[in-house]
Every structure is written in structure tokens, then in C-alpha cells.
C-alpha positions in Angstrom: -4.7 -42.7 14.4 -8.3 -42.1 13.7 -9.5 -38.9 11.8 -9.8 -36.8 14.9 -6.6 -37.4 16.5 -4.8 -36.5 12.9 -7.3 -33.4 12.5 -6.0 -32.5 16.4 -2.1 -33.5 15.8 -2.0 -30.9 12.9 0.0 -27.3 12.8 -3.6 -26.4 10.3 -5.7 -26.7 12.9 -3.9 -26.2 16.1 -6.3 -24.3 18.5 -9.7 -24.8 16.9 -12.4 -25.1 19.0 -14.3 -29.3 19.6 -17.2 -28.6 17.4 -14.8 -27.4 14.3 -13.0 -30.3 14.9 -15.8 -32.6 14.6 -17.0 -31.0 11.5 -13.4 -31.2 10.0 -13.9 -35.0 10.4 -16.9 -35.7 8.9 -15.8 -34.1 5.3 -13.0 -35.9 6.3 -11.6 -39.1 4.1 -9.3 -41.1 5.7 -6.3 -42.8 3.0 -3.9 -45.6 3.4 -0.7 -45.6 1.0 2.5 -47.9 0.7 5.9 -47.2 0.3 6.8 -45.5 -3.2 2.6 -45.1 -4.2 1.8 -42.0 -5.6 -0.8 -39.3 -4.1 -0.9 -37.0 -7.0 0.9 -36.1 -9.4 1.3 -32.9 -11.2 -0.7 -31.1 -13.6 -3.7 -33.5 -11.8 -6.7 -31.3 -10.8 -6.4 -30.0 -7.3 -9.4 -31.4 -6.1 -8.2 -31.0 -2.4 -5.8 -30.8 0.3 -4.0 -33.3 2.8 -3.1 -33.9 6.0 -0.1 -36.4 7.1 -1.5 -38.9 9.7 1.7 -41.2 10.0 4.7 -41.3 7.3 6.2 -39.2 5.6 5.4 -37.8 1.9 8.3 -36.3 -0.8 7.1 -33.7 -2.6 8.8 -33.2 -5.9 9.1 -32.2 -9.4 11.0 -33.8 -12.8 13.0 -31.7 -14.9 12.7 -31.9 -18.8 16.4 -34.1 -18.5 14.6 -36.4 -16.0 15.9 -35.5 -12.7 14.2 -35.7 -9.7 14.7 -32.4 -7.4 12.4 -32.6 -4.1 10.9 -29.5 -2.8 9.6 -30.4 0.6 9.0 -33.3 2.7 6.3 -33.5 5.3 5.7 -35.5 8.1 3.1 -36.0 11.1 0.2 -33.2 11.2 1.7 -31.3 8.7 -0.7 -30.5 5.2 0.1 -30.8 1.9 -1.2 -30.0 -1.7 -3.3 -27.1 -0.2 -2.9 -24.1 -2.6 -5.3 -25.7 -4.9 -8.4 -25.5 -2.6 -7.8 -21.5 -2.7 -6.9 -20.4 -7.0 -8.5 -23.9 -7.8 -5.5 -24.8 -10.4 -3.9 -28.0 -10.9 -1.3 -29.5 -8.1 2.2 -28.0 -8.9 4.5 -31.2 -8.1 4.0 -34.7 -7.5 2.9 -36.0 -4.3 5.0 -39.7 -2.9 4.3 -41.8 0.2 8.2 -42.2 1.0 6.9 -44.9 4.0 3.7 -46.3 4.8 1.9 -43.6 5.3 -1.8 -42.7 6.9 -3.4 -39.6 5.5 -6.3 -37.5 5.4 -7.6 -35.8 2.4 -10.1 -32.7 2.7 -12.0 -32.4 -0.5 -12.1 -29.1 -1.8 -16.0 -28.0 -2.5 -16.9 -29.1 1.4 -13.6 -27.7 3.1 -14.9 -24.0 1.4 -18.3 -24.3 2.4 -16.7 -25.0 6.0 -14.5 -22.1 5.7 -17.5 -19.9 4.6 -19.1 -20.8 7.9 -15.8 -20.4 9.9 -13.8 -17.8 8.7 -11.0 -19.1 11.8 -10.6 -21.9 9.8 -8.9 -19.9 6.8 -6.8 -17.5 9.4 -5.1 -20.7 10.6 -4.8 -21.8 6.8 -3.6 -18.1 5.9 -0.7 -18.8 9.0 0.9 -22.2 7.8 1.0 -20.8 4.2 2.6 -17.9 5.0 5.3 -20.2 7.2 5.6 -22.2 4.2 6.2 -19.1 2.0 8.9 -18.1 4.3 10.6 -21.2 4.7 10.6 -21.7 0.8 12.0 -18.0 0.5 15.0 -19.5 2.5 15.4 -22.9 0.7 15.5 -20.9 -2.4 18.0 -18.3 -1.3 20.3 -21.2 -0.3 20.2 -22.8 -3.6 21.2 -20.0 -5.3 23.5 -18.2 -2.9 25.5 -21.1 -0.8 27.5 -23.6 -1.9 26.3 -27.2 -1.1 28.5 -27.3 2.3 26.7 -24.1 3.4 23.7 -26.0 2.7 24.2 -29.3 4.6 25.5 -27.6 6.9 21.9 -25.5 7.2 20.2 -28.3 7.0 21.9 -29.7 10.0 21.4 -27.2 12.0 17.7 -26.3 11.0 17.2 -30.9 11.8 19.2 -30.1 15.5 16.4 -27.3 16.4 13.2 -29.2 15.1 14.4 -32.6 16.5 15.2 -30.3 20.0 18.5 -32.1 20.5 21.1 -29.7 19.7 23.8 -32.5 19.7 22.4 -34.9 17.8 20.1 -35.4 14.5 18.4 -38.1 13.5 18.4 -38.1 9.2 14.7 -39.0 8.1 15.2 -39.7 4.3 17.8 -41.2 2.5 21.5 -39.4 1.7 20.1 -39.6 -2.2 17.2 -37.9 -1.1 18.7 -35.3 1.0 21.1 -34.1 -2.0 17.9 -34.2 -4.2 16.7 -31.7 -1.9 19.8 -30.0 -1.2 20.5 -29.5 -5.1 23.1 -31.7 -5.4 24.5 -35.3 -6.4 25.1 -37.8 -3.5 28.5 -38.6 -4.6 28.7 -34.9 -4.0 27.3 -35.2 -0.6 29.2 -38.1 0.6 32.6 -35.8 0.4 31.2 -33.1 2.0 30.3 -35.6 4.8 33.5 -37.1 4.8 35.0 -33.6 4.9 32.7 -32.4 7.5 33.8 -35.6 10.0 37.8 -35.0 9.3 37.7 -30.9 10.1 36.0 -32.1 13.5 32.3 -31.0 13.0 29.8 -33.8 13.0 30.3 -37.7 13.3 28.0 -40.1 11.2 26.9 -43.3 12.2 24.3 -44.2 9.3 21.3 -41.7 9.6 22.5 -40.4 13.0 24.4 -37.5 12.9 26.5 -36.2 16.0 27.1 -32.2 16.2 30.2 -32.2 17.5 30.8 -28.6 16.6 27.5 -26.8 16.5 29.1 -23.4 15.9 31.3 -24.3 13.6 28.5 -25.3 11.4 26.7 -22.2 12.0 30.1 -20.1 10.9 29.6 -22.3 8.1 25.9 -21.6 7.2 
């Protein structure tokens, strides 16, 4: 993908008009990273935002004991890291490239001057984070409230209606990585899994996942 194809394939800028588009590409710097490379990390100075070409990057942060917990993990069109370029502070979790991934990074100083001229630009912005706010509102509340089966079983269902295939779900990141991000231990995970297959619900076949029972994972959300 070239720098305007990733500029057009993203929720940020869905709808802009061509000449906004072109002007997003030329402050535009397009990055390469491999597997397991680090983007940022945190505490680094937000020096600008990013936009998932191809890939897929694990956002994340380290507790004081060592342990990883991931917050979000974004894939095609989707930005990251973009809080920064509006209070200016540091980034608030490391950034990972969990595959070989394309990106494109907006530096900060130009992508406000281009907001300056086109205020549409930050309305758009003003959207996604307010998507993001909600969608963190709800990761949150089911950390705290549900029990990790509640949670998978969530997760499954929130994978069925982004993947449009309300039978079966395709898993995108590792089982580690999922309980990282579900709060949890794999070991943990695993049994719930194996649980989930005997009571009838889901079948696994590696990182495909067949919803046997759609609304018995729903009863159990």
C-alpha cells in the first residue's frame, strides 16, 4: 500500500475530500517494522500519531511486578498514539509491531498546522476518539464487573460482529495475548475454552472459533 491508499483505508479520515487527502500525504512518513520491533514506548515524547497500513500493533503497558497487560490492538486503517498531537504529553503505553507491519506516522507540528487550515480534519479526529473512549469505557467495565467467562465470552461475540460472520471467528493474536488483554492467565483461559466446547457453545480448531451457540454466549455476556 502506498501513502494514499493507507490515508484513504483509514476510519480518521473516512470521507475527506481528494485535495485533503493529498495534503495528508505529503506530511506523511511512510515506516516499515518487523515482527516484535518497538514503535514507542512509553513515557517517549509524543511527537505524533500513526496510522496502521498492514499488521497489526499491541498496545500495552508493564506493571511495577513486570506483567504485560495489553490495552488495545489495532489493525488496518485504524490510528494509534494520537492523544499526544492534542495535550502534547508523552505516549501513555508502549507501541509493538505484533506482525510485519506498514505504517504511517503524521508528525505532530505539520498535522496541526493542517488542522488549523481544515478544521474537518479535527471533527473526524474528535469522532474516532470519542469511539475509542466508549469502547475503553466498556473494556474497563468488563474487567472490573465480569468474570473472565463473561469476558471471552464478550469478546467472542464483539470478534463474530466485526468479522461479519456471526458463526464463525477468526482469533488474530495469540491465546497468551488474548488473556493479556482479557485480564487473565492463559492457563486460565485454556479452561474456560475447554469449558466453553463441553457445555455446547463454541468449537476451537486453533485460532478459528465456531459459534455454535451465539445466544448462549450472549446470556453469558
Amino acid at each position: 500500500m502506498n501513502k494514499k491508499e493507507i490515508i484513504e483505508s483509514s476510519i480518521l479520515f473516512a470521507g475527506l475530500p481528494s485535495e485533503q487527502i493529498d495534503a495528508l500525504a505529503e506530511i506523511a512518513v511512510l515506516k516499515n517494522y518487523g515482527k516484535g520491533e518497538n514503535i514507542f514506548f512509553e513515557g517517549d515524547v509524543g511527537i505524533g500519531f500513526y496510522v496502521v497500513g498492514e499488521g497489526k500493533v499491541k498496545i500495552s503497558k508493564i506493571s511495577f511486578a513486570g506483567k504485560e497487560h495489553i490495552l488495545h490492538i489495532f489493525g488496518g486503517g485504524e490510528p494509534f498514539g494520537e492523544v499526544p498531537v492534542f495535550n502534547g504529553r508523552p505516549f501513555p503505553a508502549t507501541a509493538e509491531a505484533l506482525a510485519k507491519t506498514k505504517a504511517l506516522f503524521f508528525p505532530r507540528d505539520k498535522f496541526v498546522l493542517l488542522v488549523e487550515a481544515h478544521p474537518s480534519l479535527a471533527l473526524n479526529m474528535l469522532a474516532v476518539l470519542s469511539f475509542r473512549l466508549r469502547k475503553f469505557a466498556t473494556q474497563i467495565e468488563n474487567l472490573s464487573l465480569k468474570e473472565v467467562p463473561a469476558r471471552l465470552a464478550s469478546y467472542l461475540v464483539y470478534l463474530s460482529e466485526e468479522q461479519g460472520d456471526k458463526d464463525i471467528v477468526v482469533l488474530d493474536i495469540s491465546k497468551g495475548q488474548l488473556a493479556s488483554l482479557l485480564g487473565t492467565i492463559p492457563e486460565t483461559l485454556s479452561r474456560i475454552f475447554s469449558k466453553m466446547t463441553d457445555e455446547g457453545l463454541i468449537e476451537v480448531k486453533g485460532k478459528r472459533i465456531t459459534l455454535l451457540d451465539a445466544e448462549g454466549l450472549r446470556v453469558k455476556e
